[in-house]
C-alpha positions as CSV (number, residue, x, y, z in Angstrom):
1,X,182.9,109.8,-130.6
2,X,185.7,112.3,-131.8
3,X,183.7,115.0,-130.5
4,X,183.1,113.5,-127.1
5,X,186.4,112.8,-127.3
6,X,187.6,116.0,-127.7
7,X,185.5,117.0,-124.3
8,X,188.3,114.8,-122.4
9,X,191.1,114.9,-124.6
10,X,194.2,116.0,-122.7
11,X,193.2,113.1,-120.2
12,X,192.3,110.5,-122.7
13,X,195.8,111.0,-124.2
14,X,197.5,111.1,-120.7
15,X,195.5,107.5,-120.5
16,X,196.7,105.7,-123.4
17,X,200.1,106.7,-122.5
18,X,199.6,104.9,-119.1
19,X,198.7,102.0,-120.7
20,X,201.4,101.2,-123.2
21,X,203.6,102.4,-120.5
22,X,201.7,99.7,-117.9
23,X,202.3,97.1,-120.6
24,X,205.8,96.7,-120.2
25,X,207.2,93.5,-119.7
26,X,210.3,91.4,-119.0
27,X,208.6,88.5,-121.2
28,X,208.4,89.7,-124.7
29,X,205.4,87.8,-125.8
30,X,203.6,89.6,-123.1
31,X,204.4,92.8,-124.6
32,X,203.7,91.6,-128.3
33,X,200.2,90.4,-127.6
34,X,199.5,93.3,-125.0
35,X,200.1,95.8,-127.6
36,X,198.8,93.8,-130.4
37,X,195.4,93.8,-128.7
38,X,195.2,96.9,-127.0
39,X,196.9,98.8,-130.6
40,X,193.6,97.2,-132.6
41,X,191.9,100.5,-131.8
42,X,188.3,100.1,-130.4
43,X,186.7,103.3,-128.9
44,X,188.1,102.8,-125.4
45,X,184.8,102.9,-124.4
46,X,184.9,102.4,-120.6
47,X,188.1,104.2,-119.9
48,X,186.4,107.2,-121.5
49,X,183.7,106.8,-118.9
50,X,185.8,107.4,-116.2
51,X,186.9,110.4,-117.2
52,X,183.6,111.7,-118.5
53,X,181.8,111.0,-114.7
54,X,184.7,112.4,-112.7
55,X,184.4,115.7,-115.3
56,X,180.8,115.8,-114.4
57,X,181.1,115.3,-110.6
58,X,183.8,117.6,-110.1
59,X,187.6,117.7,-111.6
60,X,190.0,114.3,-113.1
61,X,193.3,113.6,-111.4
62,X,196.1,111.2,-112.0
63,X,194.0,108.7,-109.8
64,X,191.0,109.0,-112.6
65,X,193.3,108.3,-115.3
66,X,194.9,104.8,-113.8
67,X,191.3,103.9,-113.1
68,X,190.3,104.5,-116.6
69,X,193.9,102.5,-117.4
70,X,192.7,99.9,-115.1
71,X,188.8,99.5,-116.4
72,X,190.5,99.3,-120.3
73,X,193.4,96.2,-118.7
74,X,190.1,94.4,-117.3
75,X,188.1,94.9,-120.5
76,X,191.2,94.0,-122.7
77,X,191.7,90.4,-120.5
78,X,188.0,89.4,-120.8
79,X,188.2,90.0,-125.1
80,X,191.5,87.7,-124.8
81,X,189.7,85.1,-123.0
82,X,186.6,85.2,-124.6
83,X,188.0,84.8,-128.3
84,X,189.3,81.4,-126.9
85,X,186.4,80.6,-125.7
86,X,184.5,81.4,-129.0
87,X,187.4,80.5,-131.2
88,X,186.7,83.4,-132.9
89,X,189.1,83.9,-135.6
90,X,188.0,87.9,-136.1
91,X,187.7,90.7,-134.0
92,X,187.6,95.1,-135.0
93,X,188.5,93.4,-138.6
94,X,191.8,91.4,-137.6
95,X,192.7,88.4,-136.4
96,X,192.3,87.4,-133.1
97,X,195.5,86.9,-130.8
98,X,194.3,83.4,-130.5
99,X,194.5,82.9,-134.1
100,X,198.2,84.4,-134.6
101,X,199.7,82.9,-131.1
102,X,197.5,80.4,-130.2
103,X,194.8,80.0,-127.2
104,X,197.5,79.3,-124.6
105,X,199.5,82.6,-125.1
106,X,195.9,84.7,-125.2
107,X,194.7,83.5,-122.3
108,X,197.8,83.6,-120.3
109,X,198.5,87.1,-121.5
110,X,195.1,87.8,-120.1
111,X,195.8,86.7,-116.7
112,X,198.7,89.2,-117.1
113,X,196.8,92.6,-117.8
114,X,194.3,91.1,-115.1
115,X,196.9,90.8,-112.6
116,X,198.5,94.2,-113.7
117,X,195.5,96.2,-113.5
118,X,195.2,94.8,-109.5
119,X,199.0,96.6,-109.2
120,X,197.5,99.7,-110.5
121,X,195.0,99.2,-108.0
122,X,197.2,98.8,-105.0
123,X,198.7,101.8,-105.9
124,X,195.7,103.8,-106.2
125,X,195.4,102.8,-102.8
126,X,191.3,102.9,-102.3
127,X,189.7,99.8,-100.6
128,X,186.2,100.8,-101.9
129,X,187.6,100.8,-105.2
130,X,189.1,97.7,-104.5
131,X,186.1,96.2,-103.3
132,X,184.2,97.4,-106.4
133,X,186.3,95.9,-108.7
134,X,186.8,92.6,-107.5
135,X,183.4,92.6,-107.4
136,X,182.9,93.5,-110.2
137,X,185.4,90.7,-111.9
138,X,184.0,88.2,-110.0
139,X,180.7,89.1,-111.5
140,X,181.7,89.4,-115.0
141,X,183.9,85.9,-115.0
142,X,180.0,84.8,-113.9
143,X,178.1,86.1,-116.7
144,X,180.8,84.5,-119.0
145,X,180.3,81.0,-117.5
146,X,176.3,81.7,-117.7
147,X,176.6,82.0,-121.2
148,X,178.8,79.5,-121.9
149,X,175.9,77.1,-120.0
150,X,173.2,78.8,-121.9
151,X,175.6,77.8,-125.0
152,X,173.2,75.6,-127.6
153,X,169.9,75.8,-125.2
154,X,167.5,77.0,-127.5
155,X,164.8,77.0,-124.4
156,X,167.0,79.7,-122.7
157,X,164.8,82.8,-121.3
158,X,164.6,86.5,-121.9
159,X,165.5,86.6,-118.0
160,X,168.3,84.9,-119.1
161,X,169.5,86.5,-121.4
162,X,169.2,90.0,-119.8
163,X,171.0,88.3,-116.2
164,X,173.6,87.5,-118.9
165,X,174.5,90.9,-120.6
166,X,173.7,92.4,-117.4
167,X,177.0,90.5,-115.4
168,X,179.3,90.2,-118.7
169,X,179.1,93.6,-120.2
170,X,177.2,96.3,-118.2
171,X,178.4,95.9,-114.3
172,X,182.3,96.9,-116.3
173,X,180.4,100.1,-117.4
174,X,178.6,101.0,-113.9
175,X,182.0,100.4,-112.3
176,X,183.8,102.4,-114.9
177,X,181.3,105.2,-113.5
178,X,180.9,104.6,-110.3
179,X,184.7,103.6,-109.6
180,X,185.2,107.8,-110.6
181,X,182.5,108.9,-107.7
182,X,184.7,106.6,-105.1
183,X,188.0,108.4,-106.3
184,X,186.2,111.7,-106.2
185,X,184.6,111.3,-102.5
186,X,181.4,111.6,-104.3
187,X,178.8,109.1,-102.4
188,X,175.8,111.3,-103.8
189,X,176.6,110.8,-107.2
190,X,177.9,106.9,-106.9
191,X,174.6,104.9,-107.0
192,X,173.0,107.2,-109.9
193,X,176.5,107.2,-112.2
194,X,176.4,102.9,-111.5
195,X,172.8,102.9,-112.6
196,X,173.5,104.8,-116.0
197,X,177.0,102.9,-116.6
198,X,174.6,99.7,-116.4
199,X,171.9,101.0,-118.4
200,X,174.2,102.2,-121.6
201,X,176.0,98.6,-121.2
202,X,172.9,97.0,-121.8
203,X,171.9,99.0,-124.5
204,X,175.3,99.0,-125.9
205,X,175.3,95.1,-125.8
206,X,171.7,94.7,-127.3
207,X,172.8,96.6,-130.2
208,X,176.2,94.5,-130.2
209,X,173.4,91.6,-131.0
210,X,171.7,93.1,-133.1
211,X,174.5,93.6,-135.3
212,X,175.4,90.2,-135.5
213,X,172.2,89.9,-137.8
214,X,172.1,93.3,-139.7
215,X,175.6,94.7,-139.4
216,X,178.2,95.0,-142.0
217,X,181.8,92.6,-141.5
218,X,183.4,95.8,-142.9
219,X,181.9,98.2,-140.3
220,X,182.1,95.6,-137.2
221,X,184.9,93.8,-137.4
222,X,183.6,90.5,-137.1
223,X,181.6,88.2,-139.0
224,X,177.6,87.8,-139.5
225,X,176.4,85.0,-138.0
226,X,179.0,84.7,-135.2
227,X,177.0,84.3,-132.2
228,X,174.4,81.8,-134.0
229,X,177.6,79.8,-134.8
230,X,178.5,79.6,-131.1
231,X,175.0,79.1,-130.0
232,X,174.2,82.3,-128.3
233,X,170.9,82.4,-127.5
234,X,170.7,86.0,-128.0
235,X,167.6,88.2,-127.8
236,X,166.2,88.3,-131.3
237,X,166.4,84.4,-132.0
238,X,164.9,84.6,-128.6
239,X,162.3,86.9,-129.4
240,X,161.9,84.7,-132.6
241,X,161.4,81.4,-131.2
242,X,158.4,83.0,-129.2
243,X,156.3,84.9,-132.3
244,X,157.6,83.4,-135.2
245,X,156.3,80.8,-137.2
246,X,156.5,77.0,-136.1
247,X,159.2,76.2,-139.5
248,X,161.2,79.5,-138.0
249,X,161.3,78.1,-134.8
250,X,162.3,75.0,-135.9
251,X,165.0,76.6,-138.0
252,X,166.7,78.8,-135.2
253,X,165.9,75.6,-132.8
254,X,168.1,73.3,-134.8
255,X,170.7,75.9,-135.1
256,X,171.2,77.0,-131.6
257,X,170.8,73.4,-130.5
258,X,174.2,72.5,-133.4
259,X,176.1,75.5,-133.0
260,X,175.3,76.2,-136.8
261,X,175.0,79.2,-139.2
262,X,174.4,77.2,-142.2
263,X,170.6,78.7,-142.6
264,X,172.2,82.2,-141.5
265,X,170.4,83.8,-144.5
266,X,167.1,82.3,-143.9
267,X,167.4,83.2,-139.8
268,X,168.6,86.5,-140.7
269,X,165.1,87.0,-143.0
270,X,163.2,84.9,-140.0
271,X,164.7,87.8,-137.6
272,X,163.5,90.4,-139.6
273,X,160.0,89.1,-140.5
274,X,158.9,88.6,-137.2
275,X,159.8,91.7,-136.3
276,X,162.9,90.8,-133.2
277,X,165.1,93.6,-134.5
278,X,162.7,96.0,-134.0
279,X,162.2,95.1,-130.5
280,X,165.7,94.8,-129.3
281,X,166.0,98.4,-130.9
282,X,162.8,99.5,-128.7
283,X,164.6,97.6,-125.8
284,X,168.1,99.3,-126.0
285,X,165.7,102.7,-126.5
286,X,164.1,102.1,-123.0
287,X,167.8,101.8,-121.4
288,X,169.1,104.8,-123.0
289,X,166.5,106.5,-121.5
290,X,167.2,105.2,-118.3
291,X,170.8,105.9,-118.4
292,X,170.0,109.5,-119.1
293,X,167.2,109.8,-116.4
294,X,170.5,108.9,-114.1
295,X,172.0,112.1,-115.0
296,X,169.5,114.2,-114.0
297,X,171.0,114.6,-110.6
298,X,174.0,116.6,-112.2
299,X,175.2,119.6,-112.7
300,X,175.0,121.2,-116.9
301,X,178.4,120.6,-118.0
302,X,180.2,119.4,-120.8
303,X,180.7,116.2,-119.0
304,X,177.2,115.8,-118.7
305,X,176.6,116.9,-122.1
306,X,179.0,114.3,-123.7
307,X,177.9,111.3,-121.4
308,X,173.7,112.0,-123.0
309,X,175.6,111.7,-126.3
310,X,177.2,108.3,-125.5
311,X,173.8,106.8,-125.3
312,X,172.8,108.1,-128.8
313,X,175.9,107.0,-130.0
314,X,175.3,103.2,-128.4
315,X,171.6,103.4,-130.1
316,X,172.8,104.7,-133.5
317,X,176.5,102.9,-134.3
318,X,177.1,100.3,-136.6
319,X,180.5,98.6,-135.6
């Protein structure tokens, strides 16, 4: 990540300037839990995105950098919200700003970076952008709900599951892209850029589940077993519950259905046995390459360069 980093760094530094600067407020607990979340690091992910298309597609201006600000603010809001949601108590190896302030302050401070990332938008001054985004909102606030819904339903489908990942996590990632072609005038580039910002979110998010059953707390931040505790219905015990032995399938049934990761261990072994990890790894393979057959419309550049790397990157990390 350093490296691709490195391809953008002027810019990427120009960015997290913007944001702390963007984070002022006259209410001090604002500010506190705006820089307390946005501080915990991460790899800025989706701001760095932005950059990276409008690099590839031509040159980054100030009006690249306050979208990549504003794609970060969205991001940031939905992780506030959804740790209430989850009551998770852990996220990038720290607690949670619901678990130092409470769930009122997090989710109240989310509405703030929302709403503030809508006045960088105004002053950006596109409507397509505009459009995109709220779109784009609107579509992930969607796939949160979904999930909650799907919450404890063992019975819930692969279809599902991938309408799921698709609305919460990978339509941020195609506007992230896409939202650079609009500020660039680029409407050859826009579709193909959308298509491989989706792609690498869902290969980015398949491995996210993975890793709740194979990654290391130390390494991810957050604890083993968290999604089976909130009972996600993620792909593996998916895949489990449909090739794995009747007691497996009873096991991950009862769990899901009670929100449980008391038999973590023995799920964890299930997963493995039945082989689910190696298909969600064979799954998030087949996006990858689909995010980079999206690129094949561009120019060589370092851009493009740096953008192939993010999808071996999204295959190969472990936090």
């Amino acid at each position: 990540m350093q490296q691709i980093r490195q391809v953008v760094d002027s810019e990427f530094t120009a960015v997290n300037d913007f944001i702390i600067e963007q984070l002022h407020s006259n209410v001090p607990l604002v500010e506190n839990i705006g820089h307390y979340i946005v501080d915990a690091g991460g790899k800025r992910l989706r701001p760095l995105l932005s950059l990276l298309c409008a690099g590839a597609i031509g040159r980054i201006d100030e009006k690249h950098l306050h979208l990549a600000a504003v794609i970060e603010f969205i991001h940031t809001a939905t992780l506030l919200h959804d740790d209430v949601v989850d009551i998770s108590a852990l996220r990038r190896g720290r607690p949670t700003a619901n678990a130092n302030w409470g769930n009122a302050p997090s989710v109240l401070v989310g509405d703030f970076l929302y709403s503030r990332a809508f006045q960088i938008l105004v002053k950006i001054g596109s409507f397509p952008l505009m459009g995109l985004l709220s779109d784009t909102t609107n579509t992930v606030a969607e796939g949160e709900v979904l999930q909650l819904t799907r919450a404890g339903n063992p019975d819930t489908s692969e279809a599902t599951y991938f309408e799921v990942i698709r609305s919460k996590t990978a339509v941020l990632f195609g506007a992230a892209c896409s939202g650079a072609a609009i500020l660039s005038d680029n409407a050859e580039h826009q579709s193909a850029l959308h298509q491989y910002g989706v792609n690498l979110g869902i290969a980015f998010q398949l491995i996210d589940d993975i890793l709740d059953y194979e990654g290391d707390p130390a390494e991810t931040g957050k604890n083993v077993g968290d999604d089976l505790a909130e009972g996600k219905p993620t792909l593996p015990l998916i895949y489990l519950l449909e090739h794995g032995s009747e007691a497996h399938k009873e096991l991950v049934r009862d769990a899901i259905s009670n929100k449980s990761a008391e038999q973590l261990d023995a799920i964890v072994s299930a997963v493995k046995q039945c082989g689910a990890l190696d298909y969600c790894h064979a799954a998030a393979k087949r996006y990858t390459y689909a995010a980079i057959a999206a690129l094949n419309g561009l120019a060589p550049s370092p851009y493009r360069s740096a953008l192939e790397k993010l999808t071996e990157i999204a295959l190969s990390r472990r936090s």
